[in-house]
C-alpha positions in Angstrom: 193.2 211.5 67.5 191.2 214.1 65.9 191.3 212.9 63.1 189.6 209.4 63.8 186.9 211.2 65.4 186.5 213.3 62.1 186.5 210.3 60.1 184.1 208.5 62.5 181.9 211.3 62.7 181.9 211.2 58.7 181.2 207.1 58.2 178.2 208.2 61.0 176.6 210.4 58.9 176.9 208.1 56.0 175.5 205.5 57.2 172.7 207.3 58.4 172.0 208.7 55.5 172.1 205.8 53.6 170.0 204.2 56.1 167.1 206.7 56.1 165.5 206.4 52.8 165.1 202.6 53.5 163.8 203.5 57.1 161.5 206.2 55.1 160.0 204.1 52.6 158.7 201.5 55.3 157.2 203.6 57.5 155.0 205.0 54.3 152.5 202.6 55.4 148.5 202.4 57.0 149.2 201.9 60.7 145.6 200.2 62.1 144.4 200.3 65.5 140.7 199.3 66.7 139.3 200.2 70.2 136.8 197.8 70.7 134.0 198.2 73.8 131.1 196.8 75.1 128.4 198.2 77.6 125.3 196.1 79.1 121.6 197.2 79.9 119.1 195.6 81.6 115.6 195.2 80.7 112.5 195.0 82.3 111.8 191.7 80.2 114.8 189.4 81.8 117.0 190.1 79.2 119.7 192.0 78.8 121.7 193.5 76.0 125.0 194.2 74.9 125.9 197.7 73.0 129.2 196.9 71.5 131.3 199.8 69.5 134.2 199.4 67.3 136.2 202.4 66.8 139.1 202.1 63.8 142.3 204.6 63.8 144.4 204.9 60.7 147.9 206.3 62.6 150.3 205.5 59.7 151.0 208.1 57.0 149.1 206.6 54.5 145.9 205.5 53.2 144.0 201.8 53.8 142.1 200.3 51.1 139.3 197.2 50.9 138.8 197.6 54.8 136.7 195.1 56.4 135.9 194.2 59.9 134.6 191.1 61.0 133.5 190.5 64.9 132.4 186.4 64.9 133.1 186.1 68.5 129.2 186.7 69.6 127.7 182.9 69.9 124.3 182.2 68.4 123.2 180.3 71.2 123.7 183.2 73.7 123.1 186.7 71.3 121.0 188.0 69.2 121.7 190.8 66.9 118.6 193.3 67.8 120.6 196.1 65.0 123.4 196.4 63.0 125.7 193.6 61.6 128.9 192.0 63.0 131.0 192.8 60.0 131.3 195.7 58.2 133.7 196.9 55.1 134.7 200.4 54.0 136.3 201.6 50.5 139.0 203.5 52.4 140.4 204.8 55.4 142.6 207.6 54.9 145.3 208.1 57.1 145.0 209.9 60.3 141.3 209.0 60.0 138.5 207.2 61.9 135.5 204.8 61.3 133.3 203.6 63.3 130.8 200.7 63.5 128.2 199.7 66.2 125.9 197.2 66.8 123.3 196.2 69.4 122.9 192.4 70.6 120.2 191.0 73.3 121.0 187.7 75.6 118.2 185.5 77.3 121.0 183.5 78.8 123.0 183.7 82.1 126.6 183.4 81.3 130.0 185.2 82.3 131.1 186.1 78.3 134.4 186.0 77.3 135.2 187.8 73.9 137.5 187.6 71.2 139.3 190.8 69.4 137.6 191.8 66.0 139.2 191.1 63.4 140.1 194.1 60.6 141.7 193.2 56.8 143.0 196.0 54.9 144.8 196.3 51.7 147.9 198.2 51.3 148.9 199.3 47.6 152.6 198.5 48.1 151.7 194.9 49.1 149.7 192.4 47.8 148.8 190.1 50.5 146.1 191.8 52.6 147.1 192.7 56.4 145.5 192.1 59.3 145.0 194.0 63.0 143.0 193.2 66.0 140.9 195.3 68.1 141.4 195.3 72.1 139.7 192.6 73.6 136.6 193.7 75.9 136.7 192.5 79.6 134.4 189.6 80.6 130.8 190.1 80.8 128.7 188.8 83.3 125.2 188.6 81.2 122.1 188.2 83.7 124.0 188.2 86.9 122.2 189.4 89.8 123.8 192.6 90.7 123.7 194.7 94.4 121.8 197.3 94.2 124.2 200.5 93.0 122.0 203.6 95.1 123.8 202.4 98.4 126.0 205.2 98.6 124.6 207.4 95.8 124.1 210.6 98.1 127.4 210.4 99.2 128.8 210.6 96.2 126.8 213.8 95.0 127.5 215.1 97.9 131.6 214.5 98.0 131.5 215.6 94.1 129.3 218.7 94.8 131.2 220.2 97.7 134.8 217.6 98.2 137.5 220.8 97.4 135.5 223.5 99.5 135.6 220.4 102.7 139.6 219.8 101.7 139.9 223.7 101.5 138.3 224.5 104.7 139.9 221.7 106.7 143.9 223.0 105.5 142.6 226.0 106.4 141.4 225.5 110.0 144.3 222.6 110.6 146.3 225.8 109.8 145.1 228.1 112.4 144.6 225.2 114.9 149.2 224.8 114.4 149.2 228.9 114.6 147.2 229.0 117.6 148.1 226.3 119.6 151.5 226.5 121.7 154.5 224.1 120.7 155.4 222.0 124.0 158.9 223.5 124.2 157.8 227.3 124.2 155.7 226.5 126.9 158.5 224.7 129.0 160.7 228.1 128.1 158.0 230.4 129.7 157.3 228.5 132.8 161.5 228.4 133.2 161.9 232.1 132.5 159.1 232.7 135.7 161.4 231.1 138.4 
């Protein structure tokens, strides 16, 4: 019975070792991910716009080469591009690395905006067909709508940030003496039966 195990044990650690420097060698590759995020101001003019950022992570354990980024997903007819470009390319990006590309956009138009992920292409040395990754998608904008005003309850707020732990501190502290102080029910029916 031992001996099976033995032998078991043995063909497991074979076959893990054979199996490592395959599992090795493919994971010596550029792993991209892209954060991809958009913010909206309002200006005095009745327009609006859009400050979108792109942020690209290299987390594989090596470099990516020929990288390019390409964000079509702004219409025409609703945006347009006050700085910066929607595509961008890079020599390299080293691994464990970040770039990171911003542009500003303006809108005229009323609209609930839906958009896409960017698209990055990068090059990997081992591979010749160029790979692809997406960004995260940014959550729908509502360009122009008319917004309640956000002031409503803005001195509540500084006033729950400013002094929230010293209330939560001093209301454990007098619920506290309040239990201390305050006769239970049953010591006061023991005292009023120890009198007769």
């Amino acid at each position: 019975m031992a001996k099976q195990i033995a032998k078991s044990l043995i063909f497991l650690l074979f076959a893990l070792f054979l199996v490592s420097p395959s599992t090795l060698a493919s994971s010596d590759a550029p792993f991209i991910v892209a954060h991809k995020k958009a913010s909206l101001t309002r200006l005095k003019s009745g327009a609006e716009r859009v400050s979108v950022s792109i942020d690209i992570y290299n987390q594989g354990s090596s470099t990516a080469y020929d990288v390019s980024l390409t964000d079509d997903s702004w219409s025409k007819d609703v945006f347009e591009i006050i700085t910066g470009n929607t595509s961008m390319s890079w020599e390299r990006l080293d691994a464990g690395s970040l770039l990171s590309h911003s542009f500003v956009l303006e809108s005229k138009v009323q609209a609930r905006f839906y958009g896409a992920p960017a698209v990055i292409t990068y090059r990997v040395p081992t591979k010749a067909a160029l790979q692809e990754a997406y960004s995260t998608p940014i959550l729908p904008l509502d360009i122009l709508a008319d917004r309640p005003p956000e002031k409503k309850f803005e001195w509540a707020k500084r006033l729950l940030a400013k002094y929230g732990s010293l209330i939560s501190v001093i209301s454990i502290v007098v619920l506290f003496v309040y239990l201390v102080a305050t006769p239970s029910k049953s010591s006061a029916a023991k005292g009023s039966k120890k009198k007769r």
